[in-house]
N, C-alpha and C positions, 0 to 999 in steps of 0.2 A: 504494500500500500504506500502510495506517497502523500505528501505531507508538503507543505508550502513555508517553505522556509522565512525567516525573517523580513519584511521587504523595507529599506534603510527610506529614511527620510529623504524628502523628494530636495534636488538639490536646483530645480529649474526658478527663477523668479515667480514671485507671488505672482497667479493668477492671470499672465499674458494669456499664455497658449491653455489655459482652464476656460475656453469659452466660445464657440463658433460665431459669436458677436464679433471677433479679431477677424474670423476666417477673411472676409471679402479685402480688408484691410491689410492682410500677409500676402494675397495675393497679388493684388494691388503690386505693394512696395516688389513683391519680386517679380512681378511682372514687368518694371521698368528698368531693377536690375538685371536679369539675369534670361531674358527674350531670347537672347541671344543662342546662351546656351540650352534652351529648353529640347528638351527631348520626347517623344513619344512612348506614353503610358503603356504597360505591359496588358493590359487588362487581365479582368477576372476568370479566375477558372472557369470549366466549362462542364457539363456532363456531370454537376455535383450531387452525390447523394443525399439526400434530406429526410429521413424516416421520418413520417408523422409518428408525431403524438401526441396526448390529450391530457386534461386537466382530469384529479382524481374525481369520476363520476358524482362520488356521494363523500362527507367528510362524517356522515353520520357513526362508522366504525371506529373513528379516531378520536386518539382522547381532546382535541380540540372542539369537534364538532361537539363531543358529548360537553363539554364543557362551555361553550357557547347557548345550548339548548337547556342546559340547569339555571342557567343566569337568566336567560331569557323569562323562564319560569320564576325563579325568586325575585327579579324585579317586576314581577307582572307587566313585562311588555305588552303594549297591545299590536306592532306589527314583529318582524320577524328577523328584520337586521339591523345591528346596533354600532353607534358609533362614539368613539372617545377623541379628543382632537390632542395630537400631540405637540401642543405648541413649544414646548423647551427642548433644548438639544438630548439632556439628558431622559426624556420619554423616550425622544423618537430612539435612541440609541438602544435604550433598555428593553422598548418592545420588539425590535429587531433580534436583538438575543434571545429572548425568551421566545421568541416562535420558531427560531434555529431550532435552543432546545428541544423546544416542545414536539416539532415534526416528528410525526413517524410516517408517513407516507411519502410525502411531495414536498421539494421545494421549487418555487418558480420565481424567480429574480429578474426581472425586466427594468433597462436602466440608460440614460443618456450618457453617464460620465460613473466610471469605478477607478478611482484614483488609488493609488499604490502608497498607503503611507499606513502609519501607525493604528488609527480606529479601523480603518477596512481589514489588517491585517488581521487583530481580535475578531472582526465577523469572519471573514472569510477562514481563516481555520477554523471555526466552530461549523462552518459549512460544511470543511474537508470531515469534520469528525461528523457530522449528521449521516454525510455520504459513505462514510466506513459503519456506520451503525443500520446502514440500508436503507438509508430515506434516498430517492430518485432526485437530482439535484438537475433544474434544467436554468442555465444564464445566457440571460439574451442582453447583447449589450450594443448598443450604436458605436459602430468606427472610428468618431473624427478623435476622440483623446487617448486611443490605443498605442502609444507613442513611447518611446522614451521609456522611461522609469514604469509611468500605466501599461506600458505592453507587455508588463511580467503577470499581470492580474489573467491573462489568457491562458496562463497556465493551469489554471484549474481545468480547463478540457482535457488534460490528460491525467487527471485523477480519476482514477476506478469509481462509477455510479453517476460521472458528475457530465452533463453534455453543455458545451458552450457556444455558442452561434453570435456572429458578427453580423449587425444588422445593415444594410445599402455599406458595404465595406469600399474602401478605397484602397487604389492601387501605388504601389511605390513602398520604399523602405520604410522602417520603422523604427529606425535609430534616434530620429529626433522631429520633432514637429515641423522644423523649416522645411527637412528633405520628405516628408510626406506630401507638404503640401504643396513644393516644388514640384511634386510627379505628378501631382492631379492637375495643372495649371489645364492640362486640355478637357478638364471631366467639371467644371468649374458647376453647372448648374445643379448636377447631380452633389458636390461637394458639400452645398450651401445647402441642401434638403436633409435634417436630420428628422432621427427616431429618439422625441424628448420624453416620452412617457416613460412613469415611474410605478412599478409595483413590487412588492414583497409579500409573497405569499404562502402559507402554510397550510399543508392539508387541505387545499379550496375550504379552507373554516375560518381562519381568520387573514387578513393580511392590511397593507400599512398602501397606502396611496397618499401624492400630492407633491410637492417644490423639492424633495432634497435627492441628490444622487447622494452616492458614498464618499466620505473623505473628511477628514479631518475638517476643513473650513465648515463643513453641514453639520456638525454635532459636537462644534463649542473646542474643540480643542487644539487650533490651529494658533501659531504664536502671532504672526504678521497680520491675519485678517478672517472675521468667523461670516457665516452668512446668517440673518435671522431668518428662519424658515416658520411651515409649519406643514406637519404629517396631519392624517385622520388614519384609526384602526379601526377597522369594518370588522363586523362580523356575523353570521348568515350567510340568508340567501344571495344576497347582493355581492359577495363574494365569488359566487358561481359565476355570477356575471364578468367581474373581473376576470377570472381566469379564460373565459371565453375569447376577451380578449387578447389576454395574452398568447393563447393558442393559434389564434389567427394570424399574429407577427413571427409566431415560432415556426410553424408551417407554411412559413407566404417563400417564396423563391427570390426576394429581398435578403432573405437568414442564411451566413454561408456557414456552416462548420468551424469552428477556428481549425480543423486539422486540412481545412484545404486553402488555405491562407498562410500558414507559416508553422514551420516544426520544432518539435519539444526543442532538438538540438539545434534550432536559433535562438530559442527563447533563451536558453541554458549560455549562451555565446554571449548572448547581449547583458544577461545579468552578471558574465564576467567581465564585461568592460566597464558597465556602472559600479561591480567594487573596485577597480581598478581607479576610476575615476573618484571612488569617493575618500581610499586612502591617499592619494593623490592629495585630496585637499584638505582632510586631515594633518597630514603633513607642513602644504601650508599654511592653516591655523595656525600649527605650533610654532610657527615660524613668524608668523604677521598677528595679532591679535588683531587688527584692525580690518582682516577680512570678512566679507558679510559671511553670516553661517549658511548650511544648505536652504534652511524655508526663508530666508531672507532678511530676517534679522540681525542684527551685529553682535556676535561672538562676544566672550573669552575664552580662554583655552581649554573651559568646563563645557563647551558650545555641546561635544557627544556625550558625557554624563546629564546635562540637562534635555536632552533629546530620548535617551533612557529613561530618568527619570519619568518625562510626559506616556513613554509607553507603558511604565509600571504603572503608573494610573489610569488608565487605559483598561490594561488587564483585572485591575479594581475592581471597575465597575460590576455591577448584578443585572442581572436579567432581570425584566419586570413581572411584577407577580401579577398575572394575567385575571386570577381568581378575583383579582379587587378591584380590574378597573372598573370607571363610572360610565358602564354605557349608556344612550339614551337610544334609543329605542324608535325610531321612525320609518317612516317610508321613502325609499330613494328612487334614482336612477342614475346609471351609466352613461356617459357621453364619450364616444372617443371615434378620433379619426380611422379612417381604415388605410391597409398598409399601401395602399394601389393611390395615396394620395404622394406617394415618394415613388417617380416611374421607376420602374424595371430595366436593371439591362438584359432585356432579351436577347440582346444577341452575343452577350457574352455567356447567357447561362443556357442559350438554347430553348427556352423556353417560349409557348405560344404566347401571338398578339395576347393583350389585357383587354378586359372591358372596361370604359370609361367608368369613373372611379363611382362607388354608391354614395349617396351622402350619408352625413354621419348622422345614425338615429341612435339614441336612445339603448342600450343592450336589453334593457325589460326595464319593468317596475316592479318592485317586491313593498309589498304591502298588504297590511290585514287580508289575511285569506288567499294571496298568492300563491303563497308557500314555495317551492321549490319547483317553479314552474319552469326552469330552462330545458331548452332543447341540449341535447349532445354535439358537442363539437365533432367526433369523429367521423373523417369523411366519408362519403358512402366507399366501395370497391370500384376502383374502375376510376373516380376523379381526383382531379387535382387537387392540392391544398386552396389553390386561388379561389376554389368554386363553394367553398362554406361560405355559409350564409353568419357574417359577421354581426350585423346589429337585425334584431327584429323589429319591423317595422311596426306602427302603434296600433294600425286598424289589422292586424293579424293577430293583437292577443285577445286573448279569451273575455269574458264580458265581466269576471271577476276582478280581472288587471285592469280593464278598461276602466270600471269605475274607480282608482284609486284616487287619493286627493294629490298627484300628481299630473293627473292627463292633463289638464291644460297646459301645464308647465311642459310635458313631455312634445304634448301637439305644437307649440312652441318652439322647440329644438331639434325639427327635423331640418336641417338646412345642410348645405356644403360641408362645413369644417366644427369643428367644437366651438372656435371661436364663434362664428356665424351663428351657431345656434344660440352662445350666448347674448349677442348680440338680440338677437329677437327676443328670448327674455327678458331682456333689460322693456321691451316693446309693454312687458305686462306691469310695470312697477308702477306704483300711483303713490306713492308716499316717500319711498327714498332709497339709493343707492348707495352701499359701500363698497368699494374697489380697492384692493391690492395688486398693484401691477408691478415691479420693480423693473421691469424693462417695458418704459407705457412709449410706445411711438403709435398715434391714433389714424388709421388711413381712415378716407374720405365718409366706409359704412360706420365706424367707430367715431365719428364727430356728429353723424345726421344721428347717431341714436343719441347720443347726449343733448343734444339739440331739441330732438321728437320730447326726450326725457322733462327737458327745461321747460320746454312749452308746456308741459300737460302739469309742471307747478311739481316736478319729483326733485327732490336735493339730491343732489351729485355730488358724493366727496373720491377723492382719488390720493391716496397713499402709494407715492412711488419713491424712488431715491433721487437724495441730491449730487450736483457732479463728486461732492469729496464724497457720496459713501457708495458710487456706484461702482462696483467693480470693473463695467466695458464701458468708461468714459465717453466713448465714441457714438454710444447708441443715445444718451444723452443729447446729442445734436438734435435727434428726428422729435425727441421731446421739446426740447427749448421752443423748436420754430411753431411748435402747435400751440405753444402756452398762453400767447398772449389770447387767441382763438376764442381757446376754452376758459379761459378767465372770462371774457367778453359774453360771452352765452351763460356762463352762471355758475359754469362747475368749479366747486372750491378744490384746488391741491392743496397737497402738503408733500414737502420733501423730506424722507430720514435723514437726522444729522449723523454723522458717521465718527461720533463717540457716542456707543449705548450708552444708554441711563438706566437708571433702576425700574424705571415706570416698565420697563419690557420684560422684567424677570416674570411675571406672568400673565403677555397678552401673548405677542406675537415670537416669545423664545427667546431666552437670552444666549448670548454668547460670551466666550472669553475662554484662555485656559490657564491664566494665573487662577493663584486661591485653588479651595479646599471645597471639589465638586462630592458630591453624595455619591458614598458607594455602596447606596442599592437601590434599585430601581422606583422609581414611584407611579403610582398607578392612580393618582388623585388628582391628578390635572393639575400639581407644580411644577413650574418649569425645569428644576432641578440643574445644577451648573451652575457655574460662578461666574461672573459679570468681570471679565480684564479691563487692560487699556488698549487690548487690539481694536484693530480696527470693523467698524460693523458695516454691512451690505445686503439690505433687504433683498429675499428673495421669496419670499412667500406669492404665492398665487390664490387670489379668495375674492368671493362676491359673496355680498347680503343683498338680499331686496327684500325690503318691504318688513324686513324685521323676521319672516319667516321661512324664508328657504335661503340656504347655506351652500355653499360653489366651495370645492375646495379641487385643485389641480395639478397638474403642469403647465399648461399655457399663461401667457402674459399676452396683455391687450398688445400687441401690437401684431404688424404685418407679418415679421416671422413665423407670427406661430400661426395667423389666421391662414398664409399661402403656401408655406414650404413646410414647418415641420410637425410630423405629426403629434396629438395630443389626448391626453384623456383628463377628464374630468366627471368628480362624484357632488352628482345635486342630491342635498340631504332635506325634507321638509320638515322642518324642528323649528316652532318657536324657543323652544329651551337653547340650541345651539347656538341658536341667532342670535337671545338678545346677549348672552353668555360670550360671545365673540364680538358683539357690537361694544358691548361694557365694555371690555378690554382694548381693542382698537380704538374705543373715543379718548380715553386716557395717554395711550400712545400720541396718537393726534396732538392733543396738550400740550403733551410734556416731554415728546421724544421728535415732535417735527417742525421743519419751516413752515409756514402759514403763508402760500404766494399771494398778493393780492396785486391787479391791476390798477393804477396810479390814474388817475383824472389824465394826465398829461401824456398818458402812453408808456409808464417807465414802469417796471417791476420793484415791488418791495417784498421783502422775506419777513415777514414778524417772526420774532423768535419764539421758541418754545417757552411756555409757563414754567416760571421757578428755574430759568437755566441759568440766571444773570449774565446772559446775553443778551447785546444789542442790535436791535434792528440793521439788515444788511440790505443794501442795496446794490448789489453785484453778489454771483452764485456763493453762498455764502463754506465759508470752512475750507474752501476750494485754493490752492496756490495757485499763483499769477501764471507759469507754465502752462497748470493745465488749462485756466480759463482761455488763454490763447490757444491752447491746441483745439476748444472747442471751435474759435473763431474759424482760427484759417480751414481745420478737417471739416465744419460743420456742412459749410455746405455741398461739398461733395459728397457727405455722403447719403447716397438713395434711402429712404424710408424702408423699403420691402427689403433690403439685407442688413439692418440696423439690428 
């Protein structure tokens, strides 16, 4: 049996190449550098095997399911799938282990970015040991950060039990992020199209959806800069749904194998040139104290025992005691794009024309008396994987789903893309709007619903980042130039400042990984984690409307995600969740954001947050003078739809 070895602290700069927001931007630059030399892309295997396979039928034999259906019972729910929001790093991390743990059937890992550092490596060996203990272990993970240091995380496909699949993969080395992306310069529109959805799932009984991929910056203990996110843990039927999902991207002829993409013995090659490089620089540490350390902060000679140290704490933490989270109990629905919204290369895979893509419906609704009404993913004998029927359509379910207190909502979101559908949801709000977008660039359907919103008298608030706590700077452009717009029509912003406050330790997740985080898991809805002086970068994805139904996801308003990348999202109908989530978000708002407001004279003013004793700013506030020029000069080249 094998075993995954240690994986060393990532030594690349904070957060450049952590983000397909760069991508159009690296091409760019080497496009004008390096034209010259460009070369002709090898493309993708051909003739590649893809065994179907499916989500566990029923999670009713397993002790999750069974333990799902006792809670269900001693809280007297009245529908059938429950949800707990993990807004602190330390939830979302603890229920991650605890459903490792807990697995005895299935695990299904669905992911846009599995970074190779110290918190992944604690999950992912508790993976390897699920997979040694007989749980089926399937990781589907999108391409563009498989690079570098992240391209050791592919070695789990050659762990006995464990299957790994590269989702719309890219062609070229994989030694370093330049020269990958150097090799796609001719594949450019396919490069720019990811697979941003996020799932973790256990036994199709419980599993975790919404903003965070893996890595140290998603779960608080990153030294240079944390993300504030925020997870939701499902559990039920609406689970079934989920993995429906997932089976669909796992089966589509987008998923290549990692073992027809690159072998154990390069993997094995490349993680001997990263220790090669990392005593290397060990060396010059002990030489320079004044070199930056690997994650990009500034050393002393202690720089590898304090990097130790963060993974001893790490191994700390406890898995959370699943027996006591507080679910609430409602009726949902599924939203997510399907995979034929990211084209095929058919003719590198052989594969037949596609049919024009379906739009994205709804995967059911699970509500009082549904029950476990999904169909089986398994495809019939004889068809393709492309030919499952991915989402069910509303006027095909039965007259018990029909009636649930979601159909309007669901009738609502049958449109093109996740986004779009949410888009027309916002179409049913009469009283008000909350928004978390951290990457908000609004194309032209995303400003007429704000607009339709304003007219019909709905409050519009939008919580996105400011330039200093946004991590893709760049995409910032496509926001500024919209802002003056949406001030004008009515919608109030707010930008995060990019030093957490405490007001976050339990709304939207606190970050940091200085201080004395909890090592054991909580199940109570504390954010758990300690609050540093890194730096913070909203990433959370969420809508409220109307105070009673609840959006929690992958996607961000803007054109990325509404045209190239695909996305899912869980609409939950809870007034408990909502106002429970609104309370918390309005206090953020206060006390943790800039308040923009448009000026009589056309000029922008930032109030400052309540109780920060800061002064009103008039220019991007927190922001250094470099970057607010790189917004100038970069802003306006860059297009809206690759922002």
């Amino acid at each position: 049996m094998q075993t995954l070895p240690a994986i060393a602290t990532p030594t690349a700069p904070a957060f450049l190449a952590r983000t397909a927001r760069y991508g159009w931007m690296a091409v760019l630059a080497l496009c004008v550098a390096g034209a010259a030399a460009m070369v002709g892309c090898t493309g993708l295997p051909k003739d590649v095997e893809r065994p179907v396979s499916a989500a566990l039928p029923s999670p009713s034999g397993t002790a999750l399911g069974q333990l799902v259906a006792a809670r269900r019972q001693a809280d007297g729910g009245k529908h059938p799938s429950g949800f707990f929001l993990l807004s602190g790093p330390q939830d979302a991390y603890s229920s991650r282990l605890a459903l490792v743990d807990a697995a005895e059937k299935t695990l299904d890992l669905q992911y846009y970015a599995i970074h190779a550092d110290a918190s992944t490596e604690r999950l992912l060996r508790s993976v390897v040991a699920a997979a040694k203990r007989g749980v089926r272990v399937r990781v589907l993970l999108d391409d563009f950060h498989s690079t570098g240091r992240d391209a050791q995380v592919m070695r789990l496909a050659f762990v006995p039990n464990i299957e790994m699949r590269m989702f719309n993969p890219l062609t070229g080395a994989r030694g370093s992020p330049i020269g990958r992306i150097f090799s796609a310069l001719g594949d450019f529109s396919r490069v720019q199209q990811r697979m941003h959805n996020k799932l973790f799932i256990a036994d199709n009984a419980m599993g975790v959806t919404g903003g965070r991929n893996l890595g140290d910056a998603y779960f608080g203990t990153a030294d240079a800069g944390n993300f504030v996110d925020l997870d939701v843990l499902a559990a039920g039927p609406v689970v079934l749904e989920l993995s429906r999902s997932f089976d669909s991207y796992w089966n589509n002829e987008r998923a290549y194998p990692v073992q027809s993409l690159i072998t154990r013995e390069e993997l094995l090659a490349m993680r001997e040139s990263l220790r090669a490089a990392d005593a290397a620089q060990r060396e010059r540490v002990d030489g320079d104290a004044h070199l930056p350390a690997p994650d990009g902060t500034q050393p002393t000679s202690q720089g590898h025992s304090a990097n130790e140290a963060k993974r001893a704490r790490i191994w700390d933490y406890q898995p959370m005691d699943l027996a006591q989270a507080r679910f609430s109990w409602a009726p949902a629905a599924v939203l997510v794009d399907k995979p034929a919204k990211i084209p095929a290369d058919s003719t590198a895979t052989g594969a037949l024309p596609e049919q024009p893509p379906a739009k994205a419906t709804p995967l059911a609704i699970t509500s009082q008396g549904a029950g476990t009404a999904a169909k089986s993913t398994r495809p019939a004998p004889g068809t393709r994987p492309d030919a499952l029927q991915v989402a069910t359509p509303v006027d095909s379910l039965d007259a018990t789903t029909a009636r649930s207190p979601l159909s309007a909502e669901v009738q609502a979101a049958q449109t093109d893309t996740v986004v779009d559908g949410l888009l027309q949801l916002m179409g049913q709000a009469r009283r008000d709007l909350l928004i978390i977008s951290p990457y908000f660039v609004p194309g032209p359907d995303m400003k007429k619903a704000f607009a339709d919103a304003r007219a019909r008298g709905v409050r519009v608030r939008v919580l996105t980042n400011s330039l200093a706590s946004n991590d893709a700077p760049i995409a910032h452009a496509g926001y500024a130039r919209h802002r003056p717009d949406l001030l004008a029509m009515g919608v109030e912003l707010y930008e995060m400042r990019s030093e957490l406050t405490g007001v976050l330790r339990g709304s939207l997740g606190s970050t940091g990984s200085s201080g004395n985080a909890s090592t054991h898991g909580s199940a109570t809805g504390s954010s758990g984690g300690s609050l540093g002086s890194s730096r913070a970068m909203l990433h959370s994805k969420l809508l409220i409307l109307d105070g009673r139904l609840l959006v929690v996801g992958s996607m961000n308003l803007d054109m990325r995600s509404q045209l190239q990348n695909t996305e899912i999202a869980l609409l939950i109908r809870s007034t408990e969740l909502s106002r429970r989530a609104t309370a918390q978000i309005e206090d953020a708002l206060r006390e943790a954001a800039w308040h923009v407001q448009l000026q009589p004279q056309g000029s922008l003013l930032w109030r400052a947050p309540q109780g920060s004793g800061l002064q009103d700013a008039r220019s991007e506030p927190d922001a250094s003078a470099p970057l607010r020029l790189m917004l100038k000069l970069l802003g306006p080249l860059a297009p809206d739809h690759l922002l």
